[in-house]
KOLPABA-361342 format. One record per residue: residue number from 0; residue in one letter; x, y, z of N, C-alpha, C, O in turn. Coordinates in steps of 0.02 Angstrom, whole numbers, always signed. Layout:
<NUM; 'a'; <X; Y; Z>; <X; Y; Z>; <X; Y; Z>; <X; Y; Z>>
...
% end
This chain:
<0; 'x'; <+11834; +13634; +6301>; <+11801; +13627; +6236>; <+11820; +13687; +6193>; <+11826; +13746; +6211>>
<1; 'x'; <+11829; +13652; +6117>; <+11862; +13735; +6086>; <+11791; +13740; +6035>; <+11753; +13694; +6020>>
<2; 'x'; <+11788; +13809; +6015>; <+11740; +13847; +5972>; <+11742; +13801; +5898>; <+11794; +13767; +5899>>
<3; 'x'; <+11716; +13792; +5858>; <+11747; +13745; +5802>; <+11766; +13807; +5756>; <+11794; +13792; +5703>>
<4; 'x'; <+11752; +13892; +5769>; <+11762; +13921; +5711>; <+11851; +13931; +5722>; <+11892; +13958; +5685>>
<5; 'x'; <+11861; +13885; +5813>; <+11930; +13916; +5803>; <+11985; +13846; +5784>; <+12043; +13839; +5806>>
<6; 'x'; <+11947; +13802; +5739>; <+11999; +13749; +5725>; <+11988; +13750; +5648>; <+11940; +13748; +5610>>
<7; 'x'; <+12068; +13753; +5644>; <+12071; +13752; +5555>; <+12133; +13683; +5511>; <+12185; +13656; +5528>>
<8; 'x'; <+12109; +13681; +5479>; <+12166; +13608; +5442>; <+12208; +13663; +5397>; <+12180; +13711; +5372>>
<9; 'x'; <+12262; +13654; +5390>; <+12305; +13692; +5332>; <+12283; +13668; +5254>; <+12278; +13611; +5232>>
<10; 'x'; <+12274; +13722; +5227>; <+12224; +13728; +5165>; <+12309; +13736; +5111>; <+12316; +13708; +5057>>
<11; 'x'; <+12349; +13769; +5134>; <+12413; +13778; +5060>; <+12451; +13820; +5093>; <+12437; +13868; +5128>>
<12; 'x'; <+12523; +13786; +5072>; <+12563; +13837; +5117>; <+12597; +13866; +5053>; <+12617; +13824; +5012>>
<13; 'x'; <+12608; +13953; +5036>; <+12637; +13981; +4992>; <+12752; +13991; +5011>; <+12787; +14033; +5039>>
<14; 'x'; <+12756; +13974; +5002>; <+12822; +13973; +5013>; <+12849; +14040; +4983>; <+12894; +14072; +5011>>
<15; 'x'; <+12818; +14061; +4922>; <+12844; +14115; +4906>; <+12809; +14198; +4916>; <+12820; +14250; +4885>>
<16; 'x'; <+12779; +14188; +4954>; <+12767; +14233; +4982>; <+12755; +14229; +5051>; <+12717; +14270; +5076>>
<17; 'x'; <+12780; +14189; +5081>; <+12796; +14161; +5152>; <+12746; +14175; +5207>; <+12756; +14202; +5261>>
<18; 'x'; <+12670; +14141; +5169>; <+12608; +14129; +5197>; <+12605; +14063; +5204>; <+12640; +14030; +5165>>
<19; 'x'; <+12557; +14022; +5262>; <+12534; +13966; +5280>; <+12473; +14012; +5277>; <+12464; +14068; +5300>>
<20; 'x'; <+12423; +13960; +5231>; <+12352; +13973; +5253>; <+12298; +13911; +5278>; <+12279; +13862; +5247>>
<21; 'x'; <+12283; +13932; +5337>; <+12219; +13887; +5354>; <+12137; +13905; +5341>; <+12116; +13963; +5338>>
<22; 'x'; <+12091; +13837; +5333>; <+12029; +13870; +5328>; <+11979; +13819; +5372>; <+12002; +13767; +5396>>
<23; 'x'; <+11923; +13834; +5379>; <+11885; +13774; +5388>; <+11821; +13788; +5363>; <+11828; +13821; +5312>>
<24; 'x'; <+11745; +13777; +5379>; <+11701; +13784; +5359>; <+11674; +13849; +5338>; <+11641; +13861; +5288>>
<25; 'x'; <+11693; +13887; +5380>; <+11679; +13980; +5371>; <+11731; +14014; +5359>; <+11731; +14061; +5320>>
<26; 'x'; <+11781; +13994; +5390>; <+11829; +14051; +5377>; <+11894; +14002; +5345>; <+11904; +13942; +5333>>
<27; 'x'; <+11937; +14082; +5340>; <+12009; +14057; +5335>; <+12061; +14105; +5372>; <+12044; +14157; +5401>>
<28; 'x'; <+12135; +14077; +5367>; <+12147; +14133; +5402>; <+12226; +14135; +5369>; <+12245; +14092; +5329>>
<29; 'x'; <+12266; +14187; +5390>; <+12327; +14184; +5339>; <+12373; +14197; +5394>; <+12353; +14241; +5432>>
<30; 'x'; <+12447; +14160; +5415>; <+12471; +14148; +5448>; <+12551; +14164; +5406>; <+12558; +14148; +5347>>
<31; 'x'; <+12606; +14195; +5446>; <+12665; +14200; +5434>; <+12697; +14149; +5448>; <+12686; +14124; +5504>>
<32; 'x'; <+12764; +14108; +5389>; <+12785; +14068; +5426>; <+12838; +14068; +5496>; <+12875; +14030; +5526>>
<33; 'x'; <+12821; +14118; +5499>; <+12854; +14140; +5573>; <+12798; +14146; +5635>; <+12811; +14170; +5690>>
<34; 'x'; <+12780; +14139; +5630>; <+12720; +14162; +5668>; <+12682; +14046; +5675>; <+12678; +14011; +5725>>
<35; 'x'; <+12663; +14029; +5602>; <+12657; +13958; +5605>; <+12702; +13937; +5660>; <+12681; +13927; +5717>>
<36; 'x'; <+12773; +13930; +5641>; <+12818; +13905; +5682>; <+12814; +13909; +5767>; <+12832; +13864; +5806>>
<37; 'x'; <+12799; +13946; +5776>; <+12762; +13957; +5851>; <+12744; +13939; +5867>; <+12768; +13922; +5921>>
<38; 'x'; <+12651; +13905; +5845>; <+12622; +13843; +5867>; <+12669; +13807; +5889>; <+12728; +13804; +5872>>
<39; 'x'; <+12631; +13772; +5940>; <+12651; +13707; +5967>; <+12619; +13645; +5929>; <+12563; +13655; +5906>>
<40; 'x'; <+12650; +13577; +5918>; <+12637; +13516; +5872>; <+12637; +13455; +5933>; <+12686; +13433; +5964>>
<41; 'x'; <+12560; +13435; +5939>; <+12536; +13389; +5992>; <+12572; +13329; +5929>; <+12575; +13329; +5868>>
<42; 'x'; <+12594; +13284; +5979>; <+12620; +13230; +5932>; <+12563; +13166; +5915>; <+12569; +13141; +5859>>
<43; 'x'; <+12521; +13144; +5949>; <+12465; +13100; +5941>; <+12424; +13114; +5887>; <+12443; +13090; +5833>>
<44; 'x'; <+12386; +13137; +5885>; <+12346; +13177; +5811>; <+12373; +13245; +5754>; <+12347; +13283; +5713>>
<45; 'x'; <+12429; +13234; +5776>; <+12449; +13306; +5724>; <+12441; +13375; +5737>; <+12467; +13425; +5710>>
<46; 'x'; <+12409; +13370; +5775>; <+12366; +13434; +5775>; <+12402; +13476; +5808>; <+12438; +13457; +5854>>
<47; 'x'; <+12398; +13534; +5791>; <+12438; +13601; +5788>; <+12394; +13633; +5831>; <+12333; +13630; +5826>>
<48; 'x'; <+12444; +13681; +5900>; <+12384; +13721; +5953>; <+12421; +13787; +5954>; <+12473; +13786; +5986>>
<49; 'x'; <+12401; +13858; +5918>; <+12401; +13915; +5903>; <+12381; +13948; +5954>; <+12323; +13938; +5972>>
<50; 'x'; <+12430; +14005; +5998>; <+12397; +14057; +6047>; <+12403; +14113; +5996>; <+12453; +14147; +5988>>
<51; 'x'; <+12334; +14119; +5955>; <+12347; +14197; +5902>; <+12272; +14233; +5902>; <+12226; +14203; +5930>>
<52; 'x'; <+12266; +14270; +5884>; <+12203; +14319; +5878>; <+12224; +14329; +5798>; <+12271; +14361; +5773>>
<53; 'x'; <+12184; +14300; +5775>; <+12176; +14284; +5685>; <+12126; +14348; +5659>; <+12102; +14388; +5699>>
<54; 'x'; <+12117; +14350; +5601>; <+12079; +14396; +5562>; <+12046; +14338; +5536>; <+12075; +14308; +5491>>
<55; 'x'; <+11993; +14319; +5556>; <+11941; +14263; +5525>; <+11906; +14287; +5457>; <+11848; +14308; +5457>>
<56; 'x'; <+11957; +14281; +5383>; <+11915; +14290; +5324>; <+11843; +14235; +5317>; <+11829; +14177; +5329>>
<57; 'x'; <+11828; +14265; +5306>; <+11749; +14231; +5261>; <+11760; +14192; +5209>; <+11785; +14216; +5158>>
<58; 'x'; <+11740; +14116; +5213>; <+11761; +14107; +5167>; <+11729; +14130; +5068>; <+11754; +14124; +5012>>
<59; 'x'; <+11687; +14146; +5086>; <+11656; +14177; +5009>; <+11693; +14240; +5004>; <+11678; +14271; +4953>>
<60; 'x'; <+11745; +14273; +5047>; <+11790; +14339; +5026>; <+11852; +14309; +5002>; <+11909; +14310; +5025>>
<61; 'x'; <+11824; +14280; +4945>; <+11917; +14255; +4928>; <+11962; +14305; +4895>; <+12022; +14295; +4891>>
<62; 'x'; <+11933; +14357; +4871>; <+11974; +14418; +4860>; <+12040; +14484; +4900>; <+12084; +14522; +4880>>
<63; 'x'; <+12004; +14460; +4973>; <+12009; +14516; +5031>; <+12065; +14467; +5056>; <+12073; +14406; +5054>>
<64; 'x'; <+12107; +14530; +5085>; <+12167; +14490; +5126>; <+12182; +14526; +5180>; <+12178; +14588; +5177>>
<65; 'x'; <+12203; +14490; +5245>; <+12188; +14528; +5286>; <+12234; +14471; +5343>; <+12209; +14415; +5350>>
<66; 'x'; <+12298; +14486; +5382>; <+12337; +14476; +5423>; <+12368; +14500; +5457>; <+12397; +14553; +5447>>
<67; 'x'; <+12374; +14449; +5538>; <+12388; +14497; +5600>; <+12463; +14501; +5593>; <+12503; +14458; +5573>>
<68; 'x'; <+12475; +14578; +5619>; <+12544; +14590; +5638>; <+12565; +14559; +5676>; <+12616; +14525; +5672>>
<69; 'x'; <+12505; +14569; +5753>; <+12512; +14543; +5830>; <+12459; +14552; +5827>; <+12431; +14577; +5779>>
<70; 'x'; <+12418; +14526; +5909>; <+12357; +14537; +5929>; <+12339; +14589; +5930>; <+12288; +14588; +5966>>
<71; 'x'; <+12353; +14666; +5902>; <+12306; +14711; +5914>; <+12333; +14751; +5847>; <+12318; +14811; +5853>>
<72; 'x'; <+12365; +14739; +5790>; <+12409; +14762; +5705>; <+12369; +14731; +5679>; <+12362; +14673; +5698>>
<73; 'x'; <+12327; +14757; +5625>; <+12298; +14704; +5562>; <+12322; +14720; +5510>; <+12348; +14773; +5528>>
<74; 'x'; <+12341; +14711; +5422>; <+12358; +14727; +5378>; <+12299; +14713; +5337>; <+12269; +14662; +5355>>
<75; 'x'; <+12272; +14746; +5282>; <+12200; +14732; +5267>; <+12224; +14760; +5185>; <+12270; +14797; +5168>>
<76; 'x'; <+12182; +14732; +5154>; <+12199; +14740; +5062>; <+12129; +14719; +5052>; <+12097; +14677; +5085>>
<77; 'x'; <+12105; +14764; +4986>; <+12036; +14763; +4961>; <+12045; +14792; +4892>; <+12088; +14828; +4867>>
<78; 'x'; <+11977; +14759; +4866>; <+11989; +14807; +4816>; <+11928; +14841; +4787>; <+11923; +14861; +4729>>
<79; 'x'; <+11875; +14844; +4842>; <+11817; +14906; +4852>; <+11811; +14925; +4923>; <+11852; +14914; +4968>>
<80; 'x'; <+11756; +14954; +4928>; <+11730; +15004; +4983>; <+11700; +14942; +5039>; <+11664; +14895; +5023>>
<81; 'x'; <+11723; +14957; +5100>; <+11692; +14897; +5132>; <+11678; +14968; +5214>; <+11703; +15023; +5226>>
<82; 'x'; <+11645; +14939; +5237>; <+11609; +14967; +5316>; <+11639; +14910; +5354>; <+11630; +14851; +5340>>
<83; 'x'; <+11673; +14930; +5400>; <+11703; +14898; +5480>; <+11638; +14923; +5531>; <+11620; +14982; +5534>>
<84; 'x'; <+11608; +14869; +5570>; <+11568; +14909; +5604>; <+11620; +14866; +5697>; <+11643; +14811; +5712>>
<85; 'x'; <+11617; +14907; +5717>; <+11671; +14893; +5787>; <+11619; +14897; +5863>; <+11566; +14928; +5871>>
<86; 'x'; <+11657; +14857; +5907>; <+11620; +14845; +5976>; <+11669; +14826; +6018>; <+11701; +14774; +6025>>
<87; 'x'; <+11672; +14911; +6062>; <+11720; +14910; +6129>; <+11671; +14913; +6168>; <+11625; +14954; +6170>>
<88; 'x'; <+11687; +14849; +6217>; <+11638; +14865; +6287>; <+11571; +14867; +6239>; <+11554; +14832; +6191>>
<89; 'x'; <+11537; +14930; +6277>; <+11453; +14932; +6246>; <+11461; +14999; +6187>; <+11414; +15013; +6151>>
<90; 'x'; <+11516; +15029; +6185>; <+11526; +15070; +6113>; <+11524; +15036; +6019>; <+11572; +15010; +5989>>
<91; 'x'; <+11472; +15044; +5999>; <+11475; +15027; +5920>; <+11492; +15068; +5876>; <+11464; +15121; +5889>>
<92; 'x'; <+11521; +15073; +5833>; <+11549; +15131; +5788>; <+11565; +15091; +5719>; <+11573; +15031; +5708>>
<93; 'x'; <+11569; +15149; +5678>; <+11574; +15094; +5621>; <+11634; +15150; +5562>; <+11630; +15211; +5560>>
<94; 'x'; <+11668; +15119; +5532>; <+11735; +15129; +5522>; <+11727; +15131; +5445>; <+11704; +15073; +5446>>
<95; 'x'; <+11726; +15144; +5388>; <+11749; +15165; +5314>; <+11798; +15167; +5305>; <+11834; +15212; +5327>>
<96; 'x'; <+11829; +15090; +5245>; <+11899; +15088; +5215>; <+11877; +15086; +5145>; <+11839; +15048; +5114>>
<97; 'x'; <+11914; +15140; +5129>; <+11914; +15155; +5059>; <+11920; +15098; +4994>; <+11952; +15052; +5020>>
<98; 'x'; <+11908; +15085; +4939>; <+11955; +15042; +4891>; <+12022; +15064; +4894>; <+12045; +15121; +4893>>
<99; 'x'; <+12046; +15012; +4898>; <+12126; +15001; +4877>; <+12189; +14965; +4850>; <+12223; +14931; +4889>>
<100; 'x'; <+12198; +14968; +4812>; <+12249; +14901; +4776>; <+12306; +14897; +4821>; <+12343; +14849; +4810>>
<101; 'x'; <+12321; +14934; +4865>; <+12372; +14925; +4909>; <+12338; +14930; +4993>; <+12280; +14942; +5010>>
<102; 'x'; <+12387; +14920; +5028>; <+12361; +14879; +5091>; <+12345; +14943; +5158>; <+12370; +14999; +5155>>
<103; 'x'; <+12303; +14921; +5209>; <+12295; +14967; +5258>; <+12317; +14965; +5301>; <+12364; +14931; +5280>>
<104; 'x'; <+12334; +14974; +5370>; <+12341; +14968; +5444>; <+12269; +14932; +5474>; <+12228; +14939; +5429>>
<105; 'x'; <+12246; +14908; +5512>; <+12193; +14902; +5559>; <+12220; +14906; +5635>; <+12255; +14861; +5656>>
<106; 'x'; <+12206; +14949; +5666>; <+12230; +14955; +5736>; <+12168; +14914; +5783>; <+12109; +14927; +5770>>
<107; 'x'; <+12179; +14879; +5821>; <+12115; +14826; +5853>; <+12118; +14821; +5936>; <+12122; +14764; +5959>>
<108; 'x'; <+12116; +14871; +5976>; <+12119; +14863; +6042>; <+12098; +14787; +6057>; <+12042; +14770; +6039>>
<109; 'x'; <+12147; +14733; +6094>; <+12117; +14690; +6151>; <+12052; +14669; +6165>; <+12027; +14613; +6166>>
<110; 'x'; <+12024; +14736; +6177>; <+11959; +14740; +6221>; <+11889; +14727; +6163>; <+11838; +14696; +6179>>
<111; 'x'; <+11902; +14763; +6085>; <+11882; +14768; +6057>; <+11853; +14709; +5981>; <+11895; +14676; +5951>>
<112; 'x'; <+11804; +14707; +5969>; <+11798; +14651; +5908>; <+11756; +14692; +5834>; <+11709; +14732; +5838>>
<113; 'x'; <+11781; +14673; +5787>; <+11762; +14711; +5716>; <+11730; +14655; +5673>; <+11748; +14597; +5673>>
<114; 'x'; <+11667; +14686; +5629>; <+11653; +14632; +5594>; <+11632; +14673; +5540>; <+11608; +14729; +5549>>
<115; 'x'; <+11645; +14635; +5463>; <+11634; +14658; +5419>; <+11599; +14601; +5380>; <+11584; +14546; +5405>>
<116; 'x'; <+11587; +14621; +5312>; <+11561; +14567; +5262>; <+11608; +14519; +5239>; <+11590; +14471; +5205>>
<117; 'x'; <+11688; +14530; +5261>; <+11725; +14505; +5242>; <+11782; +14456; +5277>; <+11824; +14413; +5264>>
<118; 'x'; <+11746; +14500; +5341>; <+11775; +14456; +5406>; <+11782; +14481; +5472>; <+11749; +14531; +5487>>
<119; 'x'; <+11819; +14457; +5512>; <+11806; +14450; +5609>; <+11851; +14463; +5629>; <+11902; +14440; +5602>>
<120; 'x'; <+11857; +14511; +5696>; <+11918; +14509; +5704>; <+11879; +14509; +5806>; <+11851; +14554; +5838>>
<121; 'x'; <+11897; +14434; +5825>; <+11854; +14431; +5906>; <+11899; +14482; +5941>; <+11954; +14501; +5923>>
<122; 'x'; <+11860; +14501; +5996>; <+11904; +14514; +6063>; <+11933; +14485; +6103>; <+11924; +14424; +6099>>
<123; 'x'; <+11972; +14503; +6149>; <+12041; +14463; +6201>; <+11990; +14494; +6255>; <+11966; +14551; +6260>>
<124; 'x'; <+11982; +14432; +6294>; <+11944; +14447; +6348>; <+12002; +14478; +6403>; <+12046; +14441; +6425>>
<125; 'x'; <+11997; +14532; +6417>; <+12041; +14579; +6454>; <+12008; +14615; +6519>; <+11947; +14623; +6522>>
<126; 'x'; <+12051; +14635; +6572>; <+12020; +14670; +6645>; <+12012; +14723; +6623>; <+12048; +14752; +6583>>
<127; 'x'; <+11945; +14749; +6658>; <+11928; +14809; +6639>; <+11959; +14860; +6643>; <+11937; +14912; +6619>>
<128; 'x'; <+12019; +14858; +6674>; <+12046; +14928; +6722>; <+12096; +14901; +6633>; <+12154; +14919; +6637>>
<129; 'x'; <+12088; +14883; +6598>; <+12149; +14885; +6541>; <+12122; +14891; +6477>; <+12159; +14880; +6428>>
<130; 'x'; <+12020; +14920; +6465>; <+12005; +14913; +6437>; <+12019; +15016; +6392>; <+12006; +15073; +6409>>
<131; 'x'; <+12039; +14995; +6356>; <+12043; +15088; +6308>; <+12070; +15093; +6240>; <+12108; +15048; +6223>>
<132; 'x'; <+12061; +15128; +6210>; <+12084; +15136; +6128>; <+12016; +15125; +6098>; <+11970; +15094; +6125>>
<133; 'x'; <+12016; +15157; +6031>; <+11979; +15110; +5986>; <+12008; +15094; +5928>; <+12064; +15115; +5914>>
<134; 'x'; <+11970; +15050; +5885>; <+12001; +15051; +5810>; <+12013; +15103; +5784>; <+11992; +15158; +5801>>
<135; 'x'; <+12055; +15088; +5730>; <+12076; +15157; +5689>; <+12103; +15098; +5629>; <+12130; +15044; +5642>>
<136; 'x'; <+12084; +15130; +5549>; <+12138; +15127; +5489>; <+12172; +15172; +5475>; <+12165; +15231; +5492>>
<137; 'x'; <+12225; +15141; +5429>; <+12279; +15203; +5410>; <+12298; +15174; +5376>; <+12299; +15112; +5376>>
<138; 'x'; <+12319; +15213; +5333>; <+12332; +15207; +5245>; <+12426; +15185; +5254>; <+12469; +15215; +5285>>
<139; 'x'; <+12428; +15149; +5231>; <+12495; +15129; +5238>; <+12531; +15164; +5154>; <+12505; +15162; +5098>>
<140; 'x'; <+12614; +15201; +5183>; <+12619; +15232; +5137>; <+12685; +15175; +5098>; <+12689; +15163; +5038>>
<141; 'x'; <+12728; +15150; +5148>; <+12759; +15102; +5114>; <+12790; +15036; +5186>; <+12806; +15048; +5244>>
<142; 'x'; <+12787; +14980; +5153>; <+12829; +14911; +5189>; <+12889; +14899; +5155>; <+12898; +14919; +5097>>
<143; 'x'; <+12935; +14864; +5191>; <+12985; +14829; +5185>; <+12974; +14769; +5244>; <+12927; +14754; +5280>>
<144; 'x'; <+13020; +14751; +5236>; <+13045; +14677; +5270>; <+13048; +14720; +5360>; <+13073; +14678; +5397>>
<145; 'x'; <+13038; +14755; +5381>; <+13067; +14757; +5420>; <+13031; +14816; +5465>; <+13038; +14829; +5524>>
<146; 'x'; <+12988; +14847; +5413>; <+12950; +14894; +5454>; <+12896; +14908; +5412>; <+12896; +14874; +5360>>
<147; 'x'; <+12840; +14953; +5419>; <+12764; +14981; +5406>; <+12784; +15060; +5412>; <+12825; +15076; +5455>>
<148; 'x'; <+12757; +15105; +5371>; <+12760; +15172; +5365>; <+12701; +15196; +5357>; <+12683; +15213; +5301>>
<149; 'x'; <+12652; +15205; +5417>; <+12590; +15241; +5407>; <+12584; +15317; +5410>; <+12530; +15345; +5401>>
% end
């Protein structure tokens, strides 16, 4: 049986900025078309089956953008003051990202899950002996096609 927050219908695919986005009742989520392509495509119902650890936007944050590198890279864009409050294991901590018209890092241990007003980021249920790190942001100083410069 799957979670329903983790099934989404494709909401618009941007071609020119080479986003697929899905949403469903609560959230949405923003997908590379490289990363889309990955899914696997069940042929009977259409339906598309994703092994990804998403950044579950909210859907009332239609401002905030926020996509995975990989399962543990987030890229995050805002454009006020928002509180990350985070949960490793039984550690809570809570994280301050500045306003920014340009984009952040989110570093997201495995083990770890973040929630904000703006959105989710679950944990990878992982063995304990592999559980360590915590979150961290970082101000990203410049991207290209090809790399991140924090």
């Amino acid at each position: 049986m799957m979670d329903q927050d983790a099934q989404f219908t494709i909401s618009h695919q941007n071609f020119h900025q080479g986003f697929t986005a899905l949403k469903n009742f609560n959230y949405r989520i923003m997908m590379s078309f490289k990363q889309f392509k990955k899914c696997s495509k069940k042929n009977q119902n259409d339906e598309i089956l994703c092994f990804f650890r998403p950044c579950l936007i909210k859907i009332e944050s239609s401002e905030f953008i926020c996509f995975a590198l990989n399962e543990t890279n987030f890229i995050i864009s805002t454009n006020y003051h928002i509180s990350l409050t985070t949960l490793c294991g039984k550690q809570v901590s809570t994280i301050q990202v500045q306003q920014s018209r340009s984009y952040s890092h989110l570093s997201v241990p495995r083990h770890c899950q973040v929630h904000s007003q703006n959105f989710v980021i679950r944990e990878i249920q992982t063995p304990s002996s592999t559980r360590q790190g915590s979150p961290s942001v970082n101000t990203i100083l410049s991207m290209d096609q090809t790399s991140v410069i924090i």
